[in-house]
LOSE-33859 format. One record per residue (C-alpha): y, z negated, x negated; residue in three letters. Coordinates in steps of 0.25 Angstrom, whole numbers, padded with zeros to 4 digits, always signed. Layout:
BEGIN
YZXAla/...
//
This chain:
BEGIN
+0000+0000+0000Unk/+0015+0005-0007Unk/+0026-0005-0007Unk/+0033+0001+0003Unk/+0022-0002+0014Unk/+0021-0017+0008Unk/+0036-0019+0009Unk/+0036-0011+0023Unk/+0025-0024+0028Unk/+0032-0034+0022Unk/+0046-0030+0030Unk/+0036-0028+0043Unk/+0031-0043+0041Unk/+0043-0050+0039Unk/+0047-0043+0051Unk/+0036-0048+0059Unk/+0038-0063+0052Unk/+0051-0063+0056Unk/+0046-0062+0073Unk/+0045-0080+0074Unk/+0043-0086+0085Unk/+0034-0098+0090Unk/+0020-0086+0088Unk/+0023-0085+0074Unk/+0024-0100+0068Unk/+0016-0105+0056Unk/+0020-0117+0056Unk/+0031-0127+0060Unk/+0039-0123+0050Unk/+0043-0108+0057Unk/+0050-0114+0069Unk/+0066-0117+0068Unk/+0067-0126+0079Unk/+0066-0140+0075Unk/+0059-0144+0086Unk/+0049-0134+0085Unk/+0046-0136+0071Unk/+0042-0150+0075Unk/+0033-0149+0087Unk/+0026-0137+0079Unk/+0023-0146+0068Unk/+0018-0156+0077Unk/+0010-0147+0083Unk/+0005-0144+0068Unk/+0002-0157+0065Unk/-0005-0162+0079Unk/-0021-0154+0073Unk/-0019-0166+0062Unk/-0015-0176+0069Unk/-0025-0175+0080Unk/-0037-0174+0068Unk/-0032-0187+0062Unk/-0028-0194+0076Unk/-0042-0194+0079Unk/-0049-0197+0066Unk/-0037-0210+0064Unk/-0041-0213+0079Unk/-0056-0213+0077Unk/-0052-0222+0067Unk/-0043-0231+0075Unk/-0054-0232+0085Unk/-0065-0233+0078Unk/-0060-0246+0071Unk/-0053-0253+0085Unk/-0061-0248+0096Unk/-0074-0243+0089Unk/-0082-0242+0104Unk/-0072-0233+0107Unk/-0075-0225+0095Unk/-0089-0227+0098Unk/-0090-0217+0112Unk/-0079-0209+0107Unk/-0089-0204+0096Unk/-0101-0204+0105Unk/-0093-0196+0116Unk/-0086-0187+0105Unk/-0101-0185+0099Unk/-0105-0180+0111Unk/-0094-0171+0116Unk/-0098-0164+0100Unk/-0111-0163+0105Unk/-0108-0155+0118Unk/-0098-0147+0110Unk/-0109-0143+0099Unk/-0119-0138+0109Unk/-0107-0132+0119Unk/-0104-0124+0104Unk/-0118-0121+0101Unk/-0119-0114+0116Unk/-0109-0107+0113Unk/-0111-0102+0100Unk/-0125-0096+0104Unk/-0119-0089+0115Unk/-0108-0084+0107Unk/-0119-0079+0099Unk/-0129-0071+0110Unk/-0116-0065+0115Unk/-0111-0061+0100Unk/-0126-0056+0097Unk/-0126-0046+0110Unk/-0111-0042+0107Unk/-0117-0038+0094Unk/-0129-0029+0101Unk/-0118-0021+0110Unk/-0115-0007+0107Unk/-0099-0009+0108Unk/-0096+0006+0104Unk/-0104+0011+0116Unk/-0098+0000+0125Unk/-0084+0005+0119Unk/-0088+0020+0124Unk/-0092+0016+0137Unk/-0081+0008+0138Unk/-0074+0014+0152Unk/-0058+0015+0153Unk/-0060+0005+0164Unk/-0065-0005+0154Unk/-0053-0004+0144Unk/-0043-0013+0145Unk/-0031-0007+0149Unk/-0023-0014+0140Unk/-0028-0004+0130Unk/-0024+0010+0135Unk/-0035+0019+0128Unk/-0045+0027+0134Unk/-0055+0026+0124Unk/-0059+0013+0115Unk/-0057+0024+0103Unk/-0043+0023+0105Unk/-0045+0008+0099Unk/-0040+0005+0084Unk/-0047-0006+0076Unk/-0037-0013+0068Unk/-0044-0019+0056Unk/-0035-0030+0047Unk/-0043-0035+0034Unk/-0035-0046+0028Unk/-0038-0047+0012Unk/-0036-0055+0002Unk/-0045-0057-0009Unk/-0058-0053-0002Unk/-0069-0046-0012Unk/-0073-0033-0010Unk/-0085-0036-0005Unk/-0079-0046+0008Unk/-0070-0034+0011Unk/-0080-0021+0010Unk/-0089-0029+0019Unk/-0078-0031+0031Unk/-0075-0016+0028Unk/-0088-0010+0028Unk/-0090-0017+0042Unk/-0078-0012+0047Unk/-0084+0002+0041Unk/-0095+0001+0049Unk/-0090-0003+0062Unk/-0092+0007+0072Unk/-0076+0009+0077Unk/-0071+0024+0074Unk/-0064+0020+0059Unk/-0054+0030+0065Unk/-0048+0019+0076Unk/-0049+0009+0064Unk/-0037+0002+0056Unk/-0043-0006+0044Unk/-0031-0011+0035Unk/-0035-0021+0022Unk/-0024-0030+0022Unk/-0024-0036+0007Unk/-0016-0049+0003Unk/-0005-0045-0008Unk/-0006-0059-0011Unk/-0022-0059-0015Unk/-0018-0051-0028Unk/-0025-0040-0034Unk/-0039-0042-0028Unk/-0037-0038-0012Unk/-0032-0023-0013Unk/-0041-0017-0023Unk/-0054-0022-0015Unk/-0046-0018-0001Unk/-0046-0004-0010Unk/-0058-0003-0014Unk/-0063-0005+0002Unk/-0052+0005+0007Unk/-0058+0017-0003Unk/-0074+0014+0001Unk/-0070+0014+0017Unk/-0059+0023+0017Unk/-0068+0035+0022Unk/-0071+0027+0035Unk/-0058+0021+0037Unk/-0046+0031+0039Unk/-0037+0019+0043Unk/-0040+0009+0031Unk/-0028+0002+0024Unk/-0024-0009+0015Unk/-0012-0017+0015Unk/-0008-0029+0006Unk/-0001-0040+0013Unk/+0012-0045+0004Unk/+0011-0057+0001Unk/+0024-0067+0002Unk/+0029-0061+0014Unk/+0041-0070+0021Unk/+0035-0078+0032Unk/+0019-0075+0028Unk/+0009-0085+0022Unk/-0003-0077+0015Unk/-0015-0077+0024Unk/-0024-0066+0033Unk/-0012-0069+0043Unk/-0001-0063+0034Unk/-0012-0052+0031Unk/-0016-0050+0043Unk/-0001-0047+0047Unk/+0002-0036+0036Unk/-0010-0028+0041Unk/-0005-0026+0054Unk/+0009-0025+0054Unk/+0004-0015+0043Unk/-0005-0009+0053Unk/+0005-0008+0063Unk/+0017-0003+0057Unk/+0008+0010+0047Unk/-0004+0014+0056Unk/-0004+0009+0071Unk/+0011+0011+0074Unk/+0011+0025+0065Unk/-0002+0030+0073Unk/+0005+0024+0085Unk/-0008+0018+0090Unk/-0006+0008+0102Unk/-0008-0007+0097Unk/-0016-0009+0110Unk/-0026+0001+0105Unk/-0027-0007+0091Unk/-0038-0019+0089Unk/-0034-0026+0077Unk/-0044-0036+0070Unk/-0041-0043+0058Unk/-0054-0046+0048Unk/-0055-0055+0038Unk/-0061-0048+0026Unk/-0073-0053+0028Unk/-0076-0048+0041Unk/-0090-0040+0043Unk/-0088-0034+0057Unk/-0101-0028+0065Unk/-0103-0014+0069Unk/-0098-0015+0083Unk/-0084-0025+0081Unk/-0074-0016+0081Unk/-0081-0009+0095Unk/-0085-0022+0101Unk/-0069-0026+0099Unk/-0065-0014+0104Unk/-0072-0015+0117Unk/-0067-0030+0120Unk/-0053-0025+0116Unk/-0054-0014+0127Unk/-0061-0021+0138Unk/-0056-0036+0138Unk/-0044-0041+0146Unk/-0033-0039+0138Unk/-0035-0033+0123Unk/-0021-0034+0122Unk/-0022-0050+0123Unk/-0035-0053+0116Unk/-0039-0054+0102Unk/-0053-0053+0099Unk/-0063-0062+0090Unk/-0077-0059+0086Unk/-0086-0070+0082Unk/-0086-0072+0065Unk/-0099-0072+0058Unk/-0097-0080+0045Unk/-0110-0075+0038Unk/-0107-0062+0031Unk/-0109-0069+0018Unk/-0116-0083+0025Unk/-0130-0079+0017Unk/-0121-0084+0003Unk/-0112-0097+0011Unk/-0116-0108+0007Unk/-0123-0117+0015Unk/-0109-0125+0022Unk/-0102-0111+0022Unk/-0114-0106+0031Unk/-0112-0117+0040Unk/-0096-0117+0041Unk/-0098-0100+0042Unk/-0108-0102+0055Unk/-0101-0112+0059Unk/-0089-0105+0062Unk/-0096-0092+0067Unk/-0101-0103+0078Unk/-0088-0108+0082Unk/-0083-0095+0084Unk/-0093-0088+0091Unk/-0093-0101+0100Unk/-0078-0098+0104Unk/-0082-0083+0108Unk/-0087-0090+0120Unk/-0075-0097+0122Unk/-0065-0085+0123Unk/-0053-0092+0130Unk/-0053-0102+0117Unk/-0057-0090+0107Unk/-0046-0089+0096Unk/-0043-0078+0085Unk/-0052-0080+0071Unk/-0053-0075+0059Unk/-0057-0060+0062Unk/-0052-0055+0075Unk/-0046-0044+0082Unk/-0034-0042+0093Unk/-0025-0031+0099Unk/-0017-0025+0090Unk/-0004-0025+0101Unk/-0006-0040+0101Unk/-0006-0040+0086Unk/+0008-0034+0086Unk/+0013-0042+0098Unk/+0014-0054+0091Unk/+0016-0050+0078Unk/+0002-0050+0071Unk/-0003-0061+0064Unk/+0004-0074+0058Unk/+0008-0071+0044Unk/+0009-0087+0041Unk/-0002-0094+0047Unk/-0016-0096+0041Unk/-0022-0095+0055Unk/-0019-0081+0058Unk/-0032-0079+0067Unk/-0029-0087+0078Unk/-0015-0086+0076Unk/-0014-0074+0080Unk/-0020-0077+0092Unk/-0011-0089+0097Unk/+0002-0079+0093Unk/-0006-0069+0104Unk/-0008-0079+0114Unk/+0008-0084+0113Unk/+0012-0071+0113Unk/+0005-0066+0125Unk/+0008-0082+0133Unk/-0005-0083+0132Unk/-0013-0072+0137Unk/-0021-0068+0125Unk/-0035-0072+0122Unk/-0047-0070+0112Unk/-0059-0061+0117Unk/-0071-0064+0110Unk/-0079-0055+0104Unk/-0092-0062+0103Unk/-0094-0050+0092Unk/-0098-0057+0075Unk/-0089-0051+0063Unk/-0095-0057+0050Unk/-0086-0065+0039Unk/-0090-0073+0027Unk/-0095-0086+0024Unk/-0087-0094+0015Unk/-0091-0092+0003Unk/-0084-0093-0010Unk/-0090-0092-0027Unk/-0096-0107-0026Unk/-0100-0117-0016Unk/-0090-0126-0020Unk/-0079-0114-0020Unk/-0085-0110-0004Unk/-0085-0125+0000Unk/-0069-0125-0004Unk/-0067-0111+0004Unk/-0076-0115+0016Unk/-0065-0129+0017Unk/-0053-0121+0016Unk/-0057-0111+0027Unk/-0061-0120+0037Unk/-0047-0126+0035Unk/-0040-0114+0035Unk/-0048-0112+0050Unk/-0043-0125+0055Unk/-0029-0123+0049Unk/-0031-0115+0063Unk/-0026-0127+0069Unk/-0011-0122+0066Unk/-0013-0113+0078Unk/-0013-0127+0085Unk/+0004-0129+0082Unk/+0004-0115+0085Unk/-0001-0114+0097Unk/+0005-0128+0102Unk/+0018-0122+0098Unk/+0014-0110+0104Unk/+0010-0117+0118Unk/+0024-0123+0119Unk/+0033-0112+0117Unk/+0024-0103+0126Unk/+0026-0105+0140Unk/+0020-0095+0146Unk/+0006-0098+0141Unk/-0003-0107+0151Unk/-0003-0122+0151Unk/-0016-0120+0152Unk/-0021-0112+0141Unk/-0011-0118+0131Unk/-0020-0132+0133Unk/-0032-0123+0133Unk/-0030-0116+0118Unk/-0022-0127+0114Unk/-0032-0138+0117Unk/-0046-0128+0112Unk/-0038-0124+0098Unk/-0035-0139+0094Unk/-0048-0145+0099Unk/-0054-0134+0091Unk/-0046-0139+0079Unk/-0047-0154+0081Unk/-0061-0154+0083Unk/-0064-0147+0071Unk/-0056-0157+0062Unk/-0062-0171+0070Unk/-0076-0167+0074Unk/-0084-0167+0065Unk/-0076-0179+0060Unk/-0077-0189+0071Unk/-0092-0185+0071Unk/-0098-0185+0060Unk/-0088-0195+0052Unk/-0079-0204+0063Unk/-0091-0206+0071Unk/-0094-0220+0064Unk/-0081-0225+0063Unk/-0084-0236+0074Unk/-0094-0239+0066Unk/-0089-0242+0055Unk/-0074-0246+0059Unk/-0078-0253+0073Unk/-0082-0269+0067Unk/-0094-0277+0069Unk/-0091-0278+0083Unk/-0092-0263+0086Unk/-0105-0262+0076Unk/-0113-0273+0084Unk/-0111-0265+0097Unk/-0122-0255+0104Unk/-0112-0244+0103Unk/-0111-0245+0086Unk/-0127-0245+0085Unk/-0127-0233+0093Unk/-0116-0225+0090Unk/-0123-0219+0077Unk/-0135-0217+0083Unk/-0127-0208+0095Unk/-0118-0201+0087Unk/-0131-0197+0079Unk/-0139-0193+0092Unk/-0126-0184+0096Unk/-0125-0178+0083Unk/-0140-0173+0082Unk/-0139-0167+0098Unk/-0124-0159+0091Unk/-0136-0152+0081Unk/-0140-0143+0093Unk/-0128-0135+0089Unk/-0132-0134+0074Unk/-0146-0130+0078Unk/-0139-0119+0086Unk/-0130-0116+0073Unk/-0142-0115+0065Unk/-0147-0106+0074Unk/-0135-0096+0076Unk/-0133-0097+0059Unk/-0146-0089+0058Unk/-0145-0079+0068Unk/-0130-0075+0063Unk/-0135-0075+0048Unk/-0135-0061+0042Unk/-0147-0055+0036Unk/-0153-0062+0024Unk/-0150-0055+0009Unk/-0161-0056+0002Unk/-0156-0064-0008Unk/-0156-0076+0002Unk/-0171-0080+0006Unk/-0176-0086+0017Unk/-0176-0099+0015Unk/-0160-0098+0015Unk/-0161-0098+0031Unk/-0166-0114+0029Unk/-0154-0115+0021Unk/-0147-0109+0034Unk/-0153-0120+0044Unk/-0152-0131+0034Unk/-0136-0128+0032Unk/-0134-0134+0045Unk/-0135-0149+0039Unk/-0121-0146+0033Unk/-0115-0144+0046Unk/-0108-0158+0047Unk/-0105-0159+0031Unk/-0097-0143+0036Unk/-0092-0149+0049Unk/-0084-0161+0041Unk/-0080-0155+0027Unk/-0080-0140+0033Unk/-0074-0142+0047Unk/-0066-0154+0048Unk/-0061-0157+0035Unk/-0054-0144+0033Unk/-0049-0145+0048Unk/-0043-0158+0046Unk/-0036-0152+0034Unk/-0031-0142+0040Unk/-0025-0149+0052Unk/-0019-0160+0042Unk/-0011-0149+0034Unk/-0005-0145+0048Unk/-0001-0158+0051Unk/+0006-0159+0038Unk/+0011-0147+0039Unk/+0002-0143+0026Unk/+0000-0130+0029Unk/-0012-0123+0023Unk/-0009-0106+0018Unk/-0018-0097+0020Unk/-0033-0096+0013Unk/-0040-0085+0012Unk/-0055-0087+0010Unk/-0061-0083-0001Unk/-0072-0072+0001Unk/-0083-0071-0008Unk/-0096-0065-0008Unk/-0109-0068-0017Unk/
//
């Protein structure tokens, strides 16, 4: 790319930055008003204090009134237990329904698509009028990691014609992302008449660096040199941005394009696929494979809770929309679901997130060394719950938006911070907490019926919360890719046995990181970007 085009994306992004209003804030720290500033950053500390409220209060009543304590614990062991197995319902239906999303010809059902059946909010008369806008954020991904996502791409069965693939490399990642974006571009440049590579400038007024910033460049670059130039309406563009990870099937881009064309409102919908963390799971280590299938489950389980289904990772969403409210967040570390909050506010409400019930694979968190992959696999899961920054932003969002519903502002309000508060306490109050009465309530609580039993309850509630392990187990095997041969057999023992870890992974992997991140909100500690580090054996 000639410096002219660089300098011409750098004018069309400080443009963009300039547009502030409530959709755009990072942080408290954008708003002028005063007042504003201080109720945003109360709203940015309340994740925190909510964690640390409860674990000081589990304290406090642990050591004055320990019976209390007592059937809080008992009653808050069992609510887990009904939620593991509502969970574990759920993620195996997710999965029969992903299985027979998987088995369907969506290219015929696209052809026998009638125009009775396309939405008419997309005025085309036949799905081939459809462009597939394909964003790879780069960084420092090995050549390897990024031919793999391509070559998927290659061998998808959507005309290359009606496809749009632009490499989006990171100035700021030195010398190593272009020449491998390069290299790929020359080996796929025969199947791909509309492949291009761009590099994100880095220091730009108003950005942080991160895949949001990224993300940003490619489609203002998008816009403004092939879609406006070829005058192609936005409502017949599906943009999905992949991480340079992402292995699709055969079938995504088809299977996307006919939910586009035949849910409610296309216009109004982003759509997200469940992710498969096992492209390289065969070479995770044993904690890596659990927190990868770990979080396959949790958001296969969400596909069957569409009306709380949020924007992750790799997803994809109408281009229009994209330009309505000014693409992604250029200073945010949570751009995924970001961009889906800024959608809702910006249409008052009337936007949503269509399941797709259809896989794309990512990696595993793997790095050079166990030690080095234990590290990456912390920092990840915190930069996940660092999501809970969308928990000011939405709050914020709520108040200065009155034309959403009552209603459903307590209904994603109420679902997101659960979500967050739970993974930061659970696995705390139940596997830690749990004997505070014990050993805080006196000899007067200890020579009660309720002391003897309270260890032998807690431990009966914890064995029936198995079920959903076992079920875990299960679902690990099936999604596992076909053995190499340089793995034997007896590595599926290793794969059964791994499950052992999952309360060591719960606390260290899950709550820790979650706490961490909630804390540095509520100390206004903000965390910048990470990107994880990709690395194949």
């Amino acid at each position: 790319m000639d410096k002219n085009a660089n300098e011409l994306i750098k004018r069309k992004i400080c443009v963009l930055l300039k547009f502030v209003n409530y959709l755009y804030v990072s942080n408290y720290k954008d708003l002028q008003n005063k007042k504003e500033r201080f109720l945003y950053r109360l709203f940015e500390m309340f994740p925190g204090l909510l964690i640390w409220g409860t674990f000081g209060l589990a304290v406090l009543v642990s050591w004055w009134e320990p019976i209390w304590a007592a059937f809080f614990i008992i009653s808050f062991d069992i609510y887990w237990v009904f939620k593991i197995v509502y969970l574990a319902i759920h993620t195996r239906s997710a999965y029969r329904r992903m299985k027979k999303q998987i088995g369907i010809d969506w290219t015929r059902k696209l052809e026998e698509l009638g125009d009775d059946a396309i939405s008419r909010k997309v005025k085309i008369k036949s799905y081939k009028d459809l462009w597939h806008l394909v964003i790879l954020p780069s960084y420092k991904e090995p050549y390897e990691v990024v031919k793999g996502a391509i070559d998927s791409i290659a061998k998808s069965e959507w005309p290359k014609q009606n496809m749009i693939l632009v490499m989006a490399v990171e100035e700021s990642g030195g010398d190593e992302g272009y020449p491998v974006a390069a290299r790929i571009k020359e080996e796929y440049k025969s199947i791909f008449p509309n492949f291009f590579i761009i590099k994100h400038p880095s220091n730009l007024p108003g950005e942080s660096p991160g895949k949001g910033s990224n993300e940003r460049c490619a489609g203002v670059w998008a816009k403004d040199n092939f879609i406006d130039n070829r005058n192609i309406p936005y409502e017949n563009v599906i943009v999905s941005s992949l991480d340079s990870d992402t292995v699709v099937y055969p079938q995504y881009f088809t299977c996307l394009a006919y939910h586009y064309l035949t849910c409610e409102n296309p216009l109004r919908s982003s759509f997200q696929p469940i992710p498969l963390f096992v492209n390289n799971i065969w070479e995770a280590p044993a904690i890596s494979r659990v927190i990868s299938f770990s979080s396959t489950f949790w958001h296969a389980m969400n596909q069957e809770r569409p009306e709380k289904l949020l924007t992750f990772s790799s997803h994809s969403m109408s281009f229009k929309a994209l330009v309505d409210v000014g693409f992604w967040q250029a200073n945010v570390v949570s751009e995924d679901s970001r961009i889906f909050w800024q959608c809702l506010f910006y249409y008052d409400g009337d936007y949503k997130v269509v399941p797709l019930y259809y896989p794309v694979c990512m990696d595993a968190n793997v790095a050079r060394n166990l030690l080095r992959t234990l590290i990456n696999v912390y920092k990840q899961q915190r930069r996940w719950a660092y999501g809970s920054a969308d928990i000011a932003y939405f709050l914020f969002g709520f108040m200065k938006n009155k034309k959403m519903k009552t209603s459903q502002k307590l209904h994603h309000g109420f679902y997101v911070t659960e979500g967050f508060y739970s993974w930061g306490t659970n696995a705390i109050l139940i596997f830690v907490l749990g004997w505070l009465p014990l050993a805080l309530g006196g000899d007067e609580f200890n020579t009660t019926l309720l002391s003897f039993n309270l260890p032998r309850i807690t431990r009966f509630l914890l064995t029936i919360g198995m079920v959903g392990i076992i079920s875990s187990v299960f679902l690990s095997l099936v999604l596992l890719p076909p053995r190499p041969p340089e793995h034997g057999k007896r590595k599926y023992i290793v794969m059964v046995l791994q499950w052992l870890l999952i309360p060591a992974t719960l606390i260290i992997f899950g709550a820790f990181p979650a706490i961490e991140a909630q804390t540095r909100l509520m100390f206004a500690r903000y965390l910048p970007f990470w990107p994880t580090e990709k690395f194949r054996k």
